[in-house]
GURO-383450 format. One record per residue: x, y, z of N, C-alpha, C, O, CB in turn. Coordinates in pm, whole numbers, plus 32768, in hexadecimal, padded with zeros to 4 digits. Atoms other than C-alpha are relative to their C-alpha. Glycine has a CB too. Layout:
XYZXYZXYZXYZXYZ;...
//
This chain:
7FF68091800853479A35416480547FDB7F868049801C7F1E7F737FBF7FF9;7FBE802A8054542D998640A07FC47FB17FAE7F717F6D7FEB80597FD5802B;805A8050803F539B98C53F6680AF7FE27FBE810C80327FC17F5980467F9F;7FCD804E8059547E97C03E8D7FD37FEC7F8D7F6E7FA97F76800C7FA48028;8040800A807C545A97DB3D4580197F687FC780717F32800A803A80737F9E;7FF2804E805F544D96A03C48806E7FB0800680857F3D802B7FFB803D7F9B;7F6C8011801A55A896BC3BF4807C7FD0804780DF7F938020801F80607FE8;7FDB7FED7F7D562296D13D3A800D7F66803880637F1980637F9180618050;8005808F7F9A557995AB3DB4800A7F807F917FDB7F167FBA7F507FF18069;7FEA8063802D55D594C93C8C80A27FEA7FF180CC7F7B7FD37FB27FFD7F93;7F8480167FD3574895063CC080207FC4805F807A7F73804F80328050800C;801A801E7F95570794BD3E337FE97F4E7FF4801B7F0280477F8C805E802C;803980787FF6567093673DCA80757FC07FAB80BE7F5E7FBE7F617FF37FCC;7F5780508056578593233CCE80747FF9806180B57F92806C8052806E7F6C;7F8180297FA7589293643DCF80017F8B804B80657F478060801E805F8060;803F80597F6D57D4927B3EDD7FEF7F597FA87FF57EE87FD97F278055804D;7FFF8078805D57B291813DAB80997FE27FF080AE7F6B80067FB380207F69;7F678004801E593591923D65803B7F96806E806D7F27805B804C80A48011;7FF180467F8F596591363ED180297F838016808B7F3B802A7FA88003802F;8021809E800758C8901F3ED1802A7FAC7FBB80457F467FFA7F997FE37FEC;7FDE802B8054592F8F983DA280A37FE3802C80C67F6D80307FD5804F7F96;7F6C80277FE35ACC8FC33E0C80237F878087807C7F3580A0804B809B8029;7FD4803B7F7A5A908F423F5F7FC57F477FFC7FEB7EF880527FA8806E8091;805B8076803D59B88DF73ECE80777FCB7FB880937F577FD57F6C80297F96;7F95803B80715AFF8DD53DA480697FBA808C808B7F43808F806380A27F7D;7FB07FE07FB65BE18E1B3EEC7FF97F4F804080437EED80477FD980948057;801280797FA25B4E8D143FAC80037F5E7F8E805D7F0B7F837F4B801C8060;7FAA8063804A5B3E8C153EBC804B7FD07F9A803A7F727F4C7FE17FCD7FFA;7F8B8053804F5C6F8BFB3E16808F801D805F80F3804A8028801680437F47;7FC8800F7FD95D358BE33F4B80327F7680107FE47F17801E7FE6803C8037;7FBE80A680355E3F8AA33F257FCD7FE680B27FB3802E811280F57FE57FBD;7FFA805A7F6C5E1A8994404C807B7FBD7FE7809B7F9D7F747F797F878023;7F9B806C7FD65F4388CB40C27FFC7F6C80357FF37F7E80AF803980348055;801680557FA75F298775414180657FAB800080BE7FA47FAC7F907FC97FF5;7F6080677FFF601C866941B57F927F7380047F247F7C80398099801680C5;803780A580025F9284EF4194805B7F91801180987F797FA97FC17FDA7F7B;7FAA80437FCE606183F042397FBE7F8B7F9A7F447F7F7F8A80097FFB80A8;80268086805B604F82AC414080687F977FF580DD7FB97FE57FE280277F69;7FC3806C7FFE60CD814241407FFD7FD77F5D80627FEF7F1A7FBD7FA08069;7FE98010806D608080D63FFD7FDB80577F8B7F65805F7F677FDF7FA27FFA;7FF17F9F807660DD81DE3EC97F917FBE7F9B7F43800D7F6580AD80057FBB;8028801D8077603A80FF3DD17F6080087FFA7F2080207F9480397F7E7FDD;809280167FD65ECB80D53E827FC88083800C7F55809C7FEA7FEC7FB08087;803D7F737FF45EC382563EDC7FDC80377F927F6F806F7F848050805C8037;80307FD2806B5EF082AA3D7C7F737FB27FD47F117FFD7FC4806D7FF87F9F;80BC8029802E5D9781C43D107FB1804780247F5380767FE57FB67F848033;80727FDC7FAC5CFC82443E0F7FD080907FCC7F5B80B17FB6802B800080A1;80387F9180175D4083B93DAD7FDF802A7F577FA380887F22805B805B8046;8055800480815D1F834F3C477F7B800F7FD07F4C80527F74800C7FA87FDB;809B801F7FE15BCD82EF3C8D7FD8808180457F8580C8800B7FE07F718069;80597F787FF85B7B841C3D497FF080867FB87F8C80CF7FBB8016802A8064;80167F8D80685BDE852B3C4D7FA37FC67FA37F367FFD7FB0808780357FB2;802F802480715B51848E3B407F7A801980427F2980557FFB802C7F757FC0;809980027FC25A1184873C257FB980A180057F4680CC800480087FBD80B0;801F7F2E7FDC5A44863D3C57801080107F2B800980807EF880EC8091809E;7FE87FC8807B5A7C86223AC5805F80307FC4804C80577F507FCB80417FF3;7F977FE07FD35BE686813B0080417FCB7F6280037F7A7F1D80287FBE809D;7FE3804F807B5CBA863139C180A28004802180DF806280547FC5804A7F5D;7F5680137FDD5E3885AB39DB8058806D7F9B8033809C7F2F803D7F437FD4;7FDE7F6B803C5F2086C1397880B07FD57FEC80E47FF27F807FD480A68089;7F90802C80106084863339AB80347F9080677FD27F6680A58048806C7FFA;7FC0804D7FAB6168853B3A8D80977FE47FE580D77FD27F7D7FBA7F8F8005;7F38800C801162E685173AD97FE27F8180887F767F4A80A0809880D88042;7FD280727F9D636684163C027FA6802480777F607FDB80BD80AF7FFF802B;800A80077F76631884CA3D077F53809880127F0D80A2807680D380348054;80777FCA802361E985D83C957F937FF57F9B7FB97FEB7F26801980557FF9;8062801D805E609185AF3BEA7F9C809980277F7680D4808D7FB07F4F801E;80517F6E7FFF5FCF86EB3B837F627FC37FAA7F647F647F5B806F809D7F8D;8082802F801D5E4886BF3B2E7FC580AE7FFA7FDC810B80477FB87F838086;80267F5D7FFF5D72880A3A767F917FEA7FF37F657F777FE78032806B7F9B;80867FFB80155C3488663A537FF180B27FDA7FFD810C802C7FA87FC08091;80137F68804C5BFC89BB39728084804F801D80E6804E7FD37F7180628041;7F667FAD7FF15D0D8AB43A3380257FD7806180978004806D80108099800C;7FCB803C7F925D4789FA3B7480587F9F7FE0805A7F6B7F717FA67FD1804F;7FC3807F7FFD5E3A88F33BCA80227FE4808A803E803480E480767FF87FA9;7FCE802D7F595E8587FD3CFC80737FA47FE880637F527F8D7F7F7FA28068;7F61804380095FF1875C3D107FED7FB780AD7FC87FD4811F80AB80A17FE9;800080447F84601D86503DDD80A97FD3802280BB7F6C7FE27F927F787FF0;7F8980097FC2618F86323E6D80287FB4805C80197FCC80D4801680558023;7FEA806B7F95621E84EB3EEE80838031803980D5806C7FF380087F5F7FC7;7F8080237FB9633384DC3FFA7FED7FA6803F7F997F9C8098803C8053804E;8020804E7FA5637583B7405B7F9D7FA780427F7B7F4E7FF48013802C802D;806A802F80226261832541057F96808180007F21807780267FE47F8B8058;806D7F597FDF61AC8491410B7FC9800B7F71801780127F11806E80BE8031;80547F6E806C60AE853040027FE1808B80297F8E80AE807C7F697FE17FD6;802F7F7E800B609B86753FE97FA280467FB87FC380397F42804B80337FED;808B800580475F4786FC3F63800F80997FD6801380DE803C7F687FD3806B;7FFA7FAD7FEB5F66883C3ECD7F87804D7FA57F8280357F2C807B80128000;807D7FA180925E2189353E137FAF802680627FB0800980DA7F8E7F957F67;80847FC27FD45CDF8A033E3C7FC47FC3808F7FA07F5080777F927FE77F87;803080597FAD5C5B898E3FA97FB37FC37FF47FB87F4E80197FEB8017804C;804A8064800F5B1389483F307FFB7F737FC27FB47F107FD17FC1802D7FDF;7FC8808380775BAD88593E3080487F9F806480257F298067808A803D7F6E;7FCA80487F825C7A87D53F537FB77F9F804A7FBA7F24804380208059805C;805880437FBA5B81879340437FBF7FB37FE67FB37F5580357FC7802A8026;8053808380535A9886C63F4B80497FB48003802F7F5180487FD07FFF7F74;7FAC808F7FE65BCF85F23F1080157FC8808180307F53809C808980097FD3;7FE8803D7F805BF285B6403E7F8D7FC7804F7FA77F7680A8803D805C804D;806A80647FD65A9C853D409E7FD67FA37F817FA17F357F8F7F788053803D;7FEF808A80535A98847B3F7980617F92801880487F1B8008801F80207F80;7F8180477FEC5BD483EF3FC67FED7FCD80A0801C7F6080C08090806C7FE2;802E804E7F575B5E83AB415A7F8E7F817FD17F9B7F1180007F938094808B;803B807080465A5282D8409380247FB27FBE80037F3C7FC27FC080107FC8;7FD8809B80775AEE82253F8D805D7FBE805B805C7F4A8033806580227F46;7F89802A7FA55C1281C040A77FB47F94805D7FE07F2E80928049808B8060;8021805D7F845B2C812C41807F5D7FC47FDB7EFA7FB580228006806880A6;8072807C80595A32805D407D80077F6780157FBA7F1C7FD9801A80027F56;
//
């Protein structure tokens, strides 16, 4: 019969811990994309003013046509064309804005 020593099986548990740990980083800090069709530039920004500030989000820079927002090592850039936003960061960070932002839109 085969026996596992100690040693054996705390390498075993460290590898199986490793795992988990890459595939957990893996998963979330994959970017999301989104497109947001918008009429008025000036109302979207309040709106997503108001919702970072709500995730704790802190303003990080702005030019004409991009605004970047951080929080520790992340960042989400938002990219106008036209009448388009482009939403770009972490999905989970995404997705909150974006049900914040389906709420504050339609208060």
């Amino acid at each position: 019969m085969f026996m596992i020593t100690a040693f054996v099986f705390n390498i075993i548990i460290f590898v199986l811990f490793m795992v988990v740990v890459f595939i957990m980083l893996f998963y979330f800090s994959r970017n999301k994309m989104i497109e947001i069709n918008i009429n008025n530039k000036k109302e979207f920004l309040e709106n997503i003013k108001a919702c970072f500030s709500q995730l704790r989000w802190h303003f990080e820079s702005e030019t004409e046509n991009l605004i970047t927002y951080k929080y520790r090592y992340s960042r989400v850039s938002i990219n106008f064309n036209q009448n388009k936003a482009t939403i770009i960061g972490p999905k989970i960070i995404v997705d909150k804005l974006m049900n914040l932002y389906g709420k504050k839109k339609f208060e």
